[in-house]
C-alpha positions as CSV (number, residue, x, y, z in Angstrom):
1,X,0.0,0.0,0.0
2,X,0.9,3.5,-0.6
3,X,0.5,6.0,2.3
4,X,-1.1,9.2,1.7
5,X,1.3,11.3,-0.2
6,X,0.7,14.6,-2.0
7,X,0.1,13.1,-4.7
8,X,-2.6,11.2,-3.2
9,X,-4.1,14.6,-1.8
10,X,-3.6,16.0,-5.7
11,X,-5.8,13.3,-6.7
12,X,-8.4,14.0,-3.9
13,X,-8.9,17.7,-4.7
14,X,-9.5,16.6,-8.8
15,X,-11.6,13.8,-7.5
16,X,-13.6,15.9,-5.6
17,X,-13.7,18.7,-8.4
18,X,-14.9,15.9,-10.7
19,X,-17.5,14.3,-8.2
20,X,-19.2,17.5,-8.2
21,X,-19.4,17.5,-12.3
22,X,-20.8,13.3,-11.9
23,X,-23.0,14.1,-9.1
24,X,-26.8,14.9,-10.0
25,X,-28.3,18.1,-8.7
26,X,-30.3,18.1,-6.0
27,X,-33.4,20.1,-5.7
28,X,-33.2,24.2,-6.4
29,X,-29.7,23.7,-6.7
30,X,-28.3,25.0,-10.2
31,X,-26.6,21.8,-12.1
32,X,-23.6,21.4,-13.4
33,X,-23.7,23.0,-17.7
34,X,-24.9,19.8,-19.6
35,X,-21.5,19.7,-21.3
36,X,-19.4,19.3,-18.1
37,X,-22.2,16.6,-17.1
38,X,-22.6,14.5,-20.0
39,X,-19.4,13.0,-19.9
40,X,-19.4,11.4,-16.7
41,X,-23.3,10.8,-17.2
42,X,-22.6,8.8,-20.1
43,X,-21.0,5.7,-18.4
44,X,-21.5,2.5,-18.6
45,X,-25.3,2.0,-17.3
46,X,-25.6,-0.2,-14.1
47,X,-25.7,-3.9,-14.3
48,X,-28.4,-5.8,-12.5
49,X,-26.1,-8.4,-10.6
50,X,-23.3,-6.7,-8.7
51,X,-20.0,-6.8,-10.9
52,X,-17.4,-9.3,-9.4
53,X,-20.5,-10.2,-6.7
54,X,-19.0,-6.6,-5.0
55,X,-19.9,-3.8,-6.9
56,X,-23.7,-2.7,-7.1
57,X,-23.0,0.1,-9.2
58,X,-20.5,1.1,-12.6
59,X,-21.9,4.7,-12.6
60,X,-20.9,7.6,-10.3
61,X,-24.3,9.2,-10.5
62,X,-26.6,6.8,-10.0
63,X,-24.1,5.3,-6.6
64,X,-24.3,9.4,-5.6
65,X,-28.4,9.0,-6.2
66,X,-27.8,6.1,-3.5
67,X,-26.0,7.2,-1.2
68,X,-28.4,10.1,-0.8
69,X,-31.2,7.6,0.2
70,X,-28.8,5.3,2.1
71,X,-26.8,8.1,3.8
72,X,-24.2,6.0,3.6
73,X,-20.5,6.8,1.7
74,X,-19.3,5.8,-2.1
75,X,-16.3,3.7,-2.7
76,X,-15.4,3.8,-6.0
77,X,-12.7,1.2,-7.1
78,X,-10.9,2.5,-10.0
79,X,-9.7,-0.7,-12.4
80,X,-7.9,-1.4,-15.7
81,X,-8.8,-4.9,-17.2
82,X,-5.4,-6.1,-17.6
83,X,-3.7,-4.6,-14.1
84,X,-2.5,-7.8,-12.3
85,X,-2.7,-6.0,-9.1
86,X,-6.3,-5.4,-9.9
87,X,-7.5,-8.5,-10.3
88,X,-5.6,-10.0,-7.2
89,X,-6.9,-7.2,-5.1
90,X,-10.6,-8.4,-6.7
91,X,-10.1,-11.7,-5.9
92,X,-7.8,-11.6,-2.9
93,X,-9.0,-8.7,-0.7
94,X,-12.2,-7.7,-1.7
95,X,-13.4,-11.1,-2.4
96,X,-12.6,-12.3,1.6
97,X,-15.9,-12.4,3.6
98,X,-15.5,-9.8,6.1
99,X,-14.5,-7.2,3.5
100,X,-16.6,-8.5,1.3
101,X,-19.7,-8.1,4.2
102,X,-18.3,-4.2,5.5
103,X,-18.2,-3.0,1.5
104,X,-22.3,-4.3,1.4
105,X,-23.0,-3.1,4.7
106,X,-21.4,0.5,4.5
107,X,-20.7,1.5,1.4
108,X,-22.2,2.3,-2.4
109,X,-20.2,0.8,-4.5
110,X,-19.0,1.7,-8.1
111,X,-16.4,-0.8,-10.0
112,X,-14.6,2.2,-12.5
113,X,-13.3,0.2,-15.6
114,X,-10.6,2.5,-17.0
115,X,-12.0,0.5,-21.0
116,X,-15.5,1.1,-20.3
117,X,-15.8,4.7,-18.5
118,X,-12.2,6.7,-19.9
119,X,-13.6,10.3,-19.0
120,X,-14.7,9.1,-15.2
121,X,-11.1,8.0,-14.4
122,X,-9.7,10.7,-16.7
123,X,-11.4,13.3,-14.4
124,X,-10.5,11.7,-11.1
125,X,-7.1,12.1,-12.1
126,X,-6.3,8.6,-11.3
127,X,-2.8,7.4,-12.8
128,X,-1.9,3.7,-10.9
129,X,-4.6,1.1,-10.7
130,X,-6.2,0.0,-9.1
131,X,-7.1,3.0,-7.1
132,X,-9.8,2.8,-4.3
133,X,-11.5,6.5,-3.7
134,X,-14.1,6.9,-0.4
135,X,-16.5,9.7,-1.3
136,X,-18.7,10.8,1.6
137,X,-22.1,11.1,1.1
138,X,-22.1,15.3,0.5
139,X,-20.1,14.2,-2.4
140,X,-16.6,15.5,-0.9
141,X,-13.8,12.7,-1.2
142,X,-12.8,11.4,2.3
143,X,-10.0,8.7,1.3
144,X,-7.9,7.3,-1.7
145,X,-5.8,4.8,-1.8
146,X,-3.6,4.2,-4.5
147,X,-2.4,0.3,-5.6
148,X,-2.9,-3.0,-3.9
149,X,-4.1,-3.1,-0.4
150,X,-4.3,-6.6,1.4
151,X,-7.8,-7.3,2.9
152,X,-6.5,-6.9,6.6
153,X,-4.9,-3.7,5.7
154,X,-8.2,-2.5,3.7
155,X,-10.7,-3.3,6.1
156,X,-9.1,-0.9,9.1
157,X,-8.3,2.0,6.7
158,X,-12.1,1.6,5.7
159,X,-13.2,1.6,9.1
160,X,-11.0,4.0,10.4
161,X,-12.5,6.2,7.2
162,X,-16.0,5.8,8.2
163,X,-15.7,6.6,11.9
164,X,-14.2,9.4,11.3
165,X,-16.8,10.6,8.7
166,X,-20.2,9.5,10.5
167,X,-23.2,10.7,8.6
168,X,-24.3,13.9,9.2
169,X,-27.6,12.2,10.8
170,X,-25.3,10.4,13.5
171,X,-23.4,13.8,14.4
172,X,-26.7,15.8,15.0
């Protein structure tokens, strides 16, 4: 694993600057221009069945439409197809049961295919894969970690991550 570095926080502040172009508006708020919006509105559309039996969602926007009614944050797991360390952290650390059972319990999650959604991963600025971004659920990026993480190492960063972003209705 690679500790938080600047570049990690470089990546944060474009994730988050790109999170507010994916995210839908809300209300009376005034939306992103159409332009800025269409790109990341464009990915691929959600599968049914959740993607590697983790991921319910392979769109930003409709994870951020979740997470609204779930109050709960995104994790967005950035991927290329052909990224060894990918598919090992798939099948190695976010395949074990207890990760496996935290990611379902307290997170949305989006699987970010580098092939299938270029612009998305373009905009969050992401450079290694696989890449693993928390995104609270006021769409402001709480965590990224960048490269393989092993499942004991995942789960206590993730944890760690959420209790110290509770949702706003816990903090009230």
């Amino acid at each position: 694993m690679i500790p938080a570095s600047t570049a990690s926080r470089a990546l944060s502040a474009a994730a988050a600057m790109a999170l507010a172009l994916a995210a839908p508006s809300a209300g009376a708020e005034q939306p992103a221009p159409a332009a800025a919006r269409s790109v990341v509105l464009a990915a691929a559309p959600d599968k049914p069945a959740a993607r590697h039996g983790i991921f319910k969602f392979s769109s930003y926007p409709a994870a951020w439409t979740a997470a609204q009614k779930s109050n709960r944050p995104i994790l967005i797991f950035a991927t290329s197809p052909h990224c060894p360390h990918c598919v090992r952290m798939i099948g190695e650390t976010l395949r074990t049961p207890h990760v496996n059972r935290f990611l379902n319990d307290s997170f949305e999650t989006v699987y970010a295919d580098r092939l299938e959604q270029p612009e998305l991963t373009a905009k969050l600025g992401i450079r290694r894969f696989p890449t693993t971004i928390v995104v609270g659920p006021d769409n402001q990026v709480i965590d990224v970690l960048e490269g393989y993480v092993d499942a004991k190492t995942l789960a206590q960063r993730l944890r760690t991550t959420v209790a110290a972003h509770p949702p706003a209705t816990q903090t009230r």
